[in-house]
Backbone bond lengths (Angstrom), bond angles and torsions (degrees), N, CA, C in turn:
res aa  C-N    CA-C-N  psi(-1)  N-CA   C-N-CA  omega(-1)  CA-C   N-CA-C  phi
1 X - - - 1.433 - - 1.519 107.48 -
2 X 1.280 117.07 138.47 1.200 121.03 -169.78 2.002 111.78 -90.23
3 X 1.293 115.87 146.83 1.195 107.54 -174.18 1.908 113.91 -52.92
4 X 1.553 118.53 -42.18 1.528 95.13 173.42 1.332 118.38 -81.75
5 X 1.245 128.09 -8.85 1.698 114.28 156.23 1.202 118.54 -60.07
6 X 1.488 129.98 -47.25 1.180 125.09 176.83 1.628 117.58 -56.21
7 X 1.198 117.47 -34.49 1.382 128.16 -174.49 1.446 98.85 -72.57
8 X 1.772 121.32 -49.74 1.343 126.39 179.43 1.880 114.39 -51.15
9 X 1.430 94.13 -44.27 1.585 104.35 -174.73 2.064 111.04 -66.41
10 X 2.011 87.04 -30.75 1.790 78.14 167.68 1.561 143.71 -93.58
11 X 1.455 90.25 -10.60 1.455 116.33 161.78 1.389 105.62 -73.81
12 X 1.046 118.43 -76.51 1.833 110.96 178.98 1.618 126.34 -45.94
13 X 0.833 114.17 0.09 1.497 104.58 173.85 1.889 113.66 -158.52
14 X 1.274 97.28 10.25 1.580 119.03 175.35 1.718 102.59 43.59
15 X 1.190 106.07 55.09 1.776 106.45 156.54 1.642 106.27 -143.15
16 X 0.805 102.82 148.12 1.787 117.61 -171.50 1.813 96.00 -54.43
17 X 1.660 101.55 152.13 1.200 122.99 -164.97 1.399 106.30 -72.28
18 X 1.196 118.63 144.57 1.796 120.62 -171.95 1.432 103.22 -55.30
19 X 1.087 108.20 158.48 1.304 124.98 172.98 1.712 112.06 -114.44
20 X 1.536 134.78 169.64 0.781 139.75 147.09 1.617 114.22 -12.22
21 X 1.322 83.39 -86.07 1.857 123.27 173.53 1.788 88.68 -27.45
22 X 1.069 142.20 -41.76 1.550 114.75 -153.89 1.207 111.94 -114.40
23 X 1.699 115.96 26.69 1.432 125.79 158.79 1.104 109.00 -96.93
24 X 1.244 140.37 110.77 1.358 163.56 176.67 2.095 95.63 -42.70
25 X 1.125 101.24 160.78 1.297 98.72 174.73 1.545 102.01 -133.60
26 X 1.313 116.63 -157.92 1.486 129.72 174.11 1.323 119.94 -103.87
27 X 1.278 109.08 118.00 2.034 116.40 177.15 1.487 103.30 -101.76
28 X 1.651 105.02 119.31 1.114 143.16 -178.19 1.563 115.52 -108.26
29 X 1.041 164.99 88.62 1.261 164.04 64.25 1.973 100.60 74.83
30 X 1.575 120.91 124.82 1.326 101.29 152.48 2.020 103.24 -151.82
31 X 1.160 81.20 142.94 1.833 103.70 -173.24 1.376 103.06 -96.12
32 X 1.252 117.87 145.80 1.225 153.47 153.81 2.051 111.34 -93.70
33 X 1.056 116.34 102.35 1.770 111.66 -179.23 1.212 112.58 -160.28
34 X 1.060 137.65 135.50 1.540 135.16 155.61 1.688 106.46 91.24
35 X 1.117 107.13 -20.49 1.444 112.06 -174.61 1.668 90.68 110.49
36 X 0.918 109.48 22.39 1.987 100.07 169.91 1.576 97.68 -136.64
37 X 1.366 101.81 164.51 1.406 128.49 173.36 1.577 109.21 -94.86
38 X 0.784 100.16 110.96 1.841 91.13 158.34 1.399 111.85 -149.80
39 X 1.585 108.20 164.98 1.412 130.81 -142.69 1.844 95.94 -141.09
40 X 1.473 94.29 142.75 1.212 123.38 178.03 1.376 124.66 -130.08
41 X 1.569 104.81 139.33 1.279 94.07 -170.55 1.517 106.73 -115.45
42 X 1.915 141.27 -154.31 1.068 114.34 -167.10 1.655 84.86 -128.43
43 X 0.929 105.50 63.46 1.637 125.26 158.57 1.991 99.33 -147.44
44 X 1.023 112.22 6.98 1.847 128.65 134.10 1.597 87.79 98.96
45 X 1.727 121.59 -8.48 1.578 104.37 -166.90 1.332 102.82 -96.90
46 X 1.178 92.33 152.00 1.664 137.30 -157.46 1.367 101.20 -109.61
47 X 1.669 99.40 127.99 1.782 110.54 -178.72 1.775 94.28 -134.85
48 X 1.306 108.30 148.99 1.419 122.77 167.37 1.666 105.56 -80.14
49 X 1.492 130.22 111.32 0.904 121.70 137.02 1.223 161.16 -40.99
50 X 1.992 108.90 -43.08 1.374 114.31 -167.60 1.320 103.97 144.42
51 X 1.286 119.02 163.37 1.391 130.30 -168.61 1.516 115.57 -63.82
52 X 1.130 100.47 161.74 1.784 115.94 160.03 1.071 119.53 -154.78
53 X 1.874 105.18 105.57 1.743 100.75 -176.63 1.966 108.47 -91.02
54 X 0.784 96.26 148.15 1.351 99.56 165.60 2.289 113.12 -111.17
55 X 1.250 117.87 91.53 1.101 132.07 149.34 1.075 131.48 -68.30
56 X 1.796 111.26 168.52 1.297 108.50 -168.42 1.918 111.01 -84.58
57 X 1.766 101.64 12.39 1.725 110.36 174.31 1.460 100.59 -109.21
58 X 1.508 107.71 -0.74 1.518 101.35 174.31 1.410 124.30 120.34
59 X 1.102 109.92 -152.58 1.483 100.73 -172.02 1.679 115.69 -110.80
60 X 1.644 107.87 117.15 1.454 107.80 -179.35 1.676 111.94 -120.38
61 X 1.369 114.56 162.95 1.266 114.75 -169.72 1.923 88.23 -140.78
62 X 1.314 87.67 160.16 1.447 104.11 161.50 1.672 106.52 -170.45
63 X 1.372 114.11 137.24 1.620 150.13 -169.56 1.573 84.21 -74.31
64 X 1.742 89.61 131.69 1.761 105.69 158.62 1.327 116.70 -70.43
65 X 1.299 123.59 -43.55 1.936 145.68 -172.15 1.438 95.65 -65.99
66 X 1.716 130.78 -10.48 1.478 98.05 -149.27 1.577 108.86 177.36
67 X 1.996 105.80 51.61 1.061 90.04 178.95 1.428 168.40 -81.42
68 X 1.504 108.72 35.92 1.653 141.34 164.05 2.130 102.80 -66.36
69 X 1.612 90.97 -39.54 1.826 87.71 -167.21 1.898 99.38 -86.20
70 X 1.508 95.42 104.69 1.668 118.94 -171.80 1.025 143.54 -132.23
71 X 0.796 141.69 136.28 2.233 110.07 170.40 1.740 85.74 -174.64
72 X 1.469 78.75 176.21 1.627 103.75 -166.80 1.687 104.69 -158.48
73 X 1.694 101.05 174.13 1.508 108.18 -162.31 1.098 150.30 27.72
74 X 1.788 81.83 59.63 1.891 112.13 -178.67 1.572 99.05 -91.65
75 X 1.230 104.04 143.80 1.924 109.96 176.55 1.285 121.20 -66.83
76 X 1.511 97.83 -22.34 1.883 114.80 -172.70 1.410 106.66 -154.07
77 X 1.577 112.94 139.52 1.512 117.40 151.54 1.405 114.39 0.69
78 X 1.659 93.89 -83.26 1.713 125.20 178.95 1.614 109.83 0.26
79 X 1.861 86.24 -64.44 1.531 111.78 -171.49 1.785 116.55 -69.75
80 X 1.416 105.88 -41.33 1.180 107.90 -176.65 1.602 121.15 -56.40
81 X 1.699 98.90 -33.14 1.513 113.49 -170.92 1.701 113.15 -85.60
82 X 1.547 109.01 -25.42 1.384 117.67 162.20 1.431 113.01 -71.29
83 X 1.438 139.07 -19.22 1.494 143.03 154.75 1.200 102.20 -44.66
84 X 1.414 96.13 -81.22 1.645 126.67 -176.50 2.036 104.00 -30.06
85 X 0.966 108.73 -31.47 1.764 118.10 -160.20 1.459 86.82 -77.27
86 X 1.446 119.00 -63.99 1.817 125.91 -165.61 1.429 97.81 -73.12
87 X 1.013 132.20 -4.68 1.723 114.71 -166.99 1.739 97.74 -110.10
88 X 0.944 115.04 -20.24 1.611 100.60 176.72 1.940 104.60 -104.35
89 X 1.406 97.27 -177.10 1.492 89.38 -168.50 2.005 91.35 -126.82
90 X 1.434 121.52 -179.52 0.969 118.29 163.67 1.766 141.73 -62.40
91 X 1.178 93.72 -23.82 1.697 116.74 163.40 1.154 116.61 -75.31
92 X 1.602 141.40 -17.98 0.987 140.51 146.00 1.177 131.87 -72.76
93 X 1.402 122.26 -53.37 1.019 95.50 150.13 1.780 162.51 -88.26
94 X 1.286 106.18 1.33 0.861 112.58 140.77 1.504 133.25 -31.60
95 X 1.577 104.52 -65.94 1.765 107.59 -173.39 1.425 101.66 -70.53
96 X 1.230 138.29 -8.74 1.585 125.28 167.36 1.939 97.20 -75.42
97 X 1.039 113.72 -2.00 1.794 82.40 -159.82 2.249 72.10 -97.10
98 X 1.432 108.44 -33.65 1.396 86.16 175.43 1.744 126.97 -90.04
99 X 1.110 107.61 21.36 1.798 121.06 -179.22 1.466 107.65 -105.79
100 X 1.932 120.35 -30.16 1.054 125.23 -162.38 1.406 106.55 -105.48
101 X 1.696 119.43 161.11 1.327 99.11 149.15 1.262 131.03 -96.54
102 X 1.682 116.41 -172.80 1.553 125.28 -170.57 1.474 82.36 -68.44
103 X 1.659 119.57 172.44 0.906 117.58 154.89 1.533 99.18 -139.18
104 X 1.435 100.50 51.85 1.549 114.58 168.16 0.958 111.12 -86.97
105 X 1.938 102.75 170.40 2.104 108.77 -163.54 1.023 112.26 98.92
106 X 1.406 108.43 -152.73 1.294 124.18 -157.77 1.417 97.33 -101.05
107 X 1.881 127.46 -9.18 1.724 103.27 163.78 1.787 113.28 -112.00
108 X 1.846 114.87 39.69 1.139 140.19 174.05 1.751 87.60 -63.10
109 X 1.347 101.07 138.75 1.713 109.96 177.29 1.813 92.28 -84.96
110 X 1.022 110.58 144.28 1.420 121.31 128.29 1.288 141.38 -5.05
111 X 1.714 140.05 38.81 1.080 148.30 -122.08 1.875 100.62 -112.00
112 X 1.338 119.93 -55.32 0.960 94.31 -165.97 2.013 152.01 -62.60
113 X 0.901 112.87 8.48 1.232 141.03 -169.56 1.435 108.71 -132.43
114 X 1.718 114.94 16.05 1.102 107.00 -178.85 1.762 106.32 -108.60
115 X 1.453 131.10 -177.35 2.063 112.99 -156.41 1.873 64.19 -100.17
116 X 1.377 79.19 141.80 1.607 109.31 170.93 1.663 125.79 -150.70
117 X 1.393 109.25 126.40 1.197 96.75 -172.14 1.718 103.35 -116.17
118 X 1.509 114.10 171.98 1.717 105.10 -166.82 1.694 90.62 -117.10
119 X 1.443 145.97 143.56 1.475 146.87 -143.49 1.650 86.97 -155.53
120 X 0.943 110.32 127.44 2.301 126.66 160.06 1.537 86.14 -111.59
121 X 1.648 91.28 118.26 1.460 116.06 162.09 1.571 103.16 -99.19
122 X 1.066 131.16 136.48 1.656 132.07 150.32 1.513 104.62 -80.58
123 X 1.526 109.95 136.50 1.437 98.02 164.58 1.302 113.02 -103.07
124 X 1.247 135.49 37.18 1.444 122.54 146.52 1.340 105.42 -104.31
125 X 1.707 131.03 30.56 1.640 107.38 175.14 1.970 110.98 113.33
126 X 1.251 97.44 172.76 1.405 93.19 -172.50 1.704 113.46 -66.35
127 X 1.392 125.80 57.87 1.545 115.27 179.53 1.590 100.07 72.55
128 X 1.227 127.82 21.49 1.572 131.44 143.40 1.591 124.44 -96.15
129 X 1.524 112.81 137.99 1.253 101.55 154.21 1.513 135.86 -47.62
130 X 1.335 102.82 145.53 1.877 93.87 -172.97 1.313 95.70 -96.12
131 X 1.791 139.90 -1.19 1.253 122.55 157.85 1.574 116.54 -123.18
132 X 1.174 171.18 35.10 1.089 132.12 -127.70 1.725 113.56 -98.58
133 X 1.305 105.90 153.36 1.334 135.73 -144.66 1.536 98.42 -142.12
134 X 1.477 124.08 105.16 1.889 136.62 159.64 1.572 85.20 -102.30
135 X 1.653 95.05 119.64 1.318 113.83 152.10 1.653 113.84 -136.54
């Protein structure tokens, strides 16, 4: 947003100029089950990410799409999938939910009772503008 839009947007309607912060992002869903990861989006379909071993150093995962996005010797799922949350960005995942298929129906895993955590991606980046522009 450019500095006189923002000024335009606070003059016109007398509330302070948007922020980063007040673009909503995307809530994505991600499971821990079976020894796989998978992710949901809020059009409800469900893609397999990638493994999750559980060893005796703990819990590691690694992405089918992307094997740099990884980690290991988490104490819990919980933890592995909160890694898993900061290490990818919204453009990634996203393009898996359109690269992959649903794996809705009748070969949908077993989800509810499985550790799941809920992740807001922004897609311009960590709560930065993806251009900024003083004019």
């Amino acid at each position: 947003m450019t500095r006189a839009h923002s000024e335009a947007a606070t003059s016109a309607v007398g509330a302070p100029p948007l922020t980063p912060a007040a673009f909503p992002g995307q809530t994505f869903t991600l499971y821990a089950s079976q020894g796989r990861i998978f992710a949901s989006n809020v059009r409800e379909k469900l893609v397999d990410l990638g493994r999750l071993d559980d060893a005796s150093s703990g819990y590691a995962y690694q992405l089918d799409g992307d094997e740099k996005v990884a980690g290991s010797g988490f104490d819990t799922a919980e933890d592995a999938l909160a890694h898993l949350a900061t290490s990818v960005t919204f453009f990634y995942l996203d393009g898996q939910f359109t690269a992959l298929a649903d794996l809705g129906g009748a070969s949908r895993p077993d989800l509810p009772e499985a550790t799941q955590i809920q992740v807001t991606l922004d897609r311009r980046g960590h709560a930065a503008p993806a251009i900024e522009a003083d004019v």
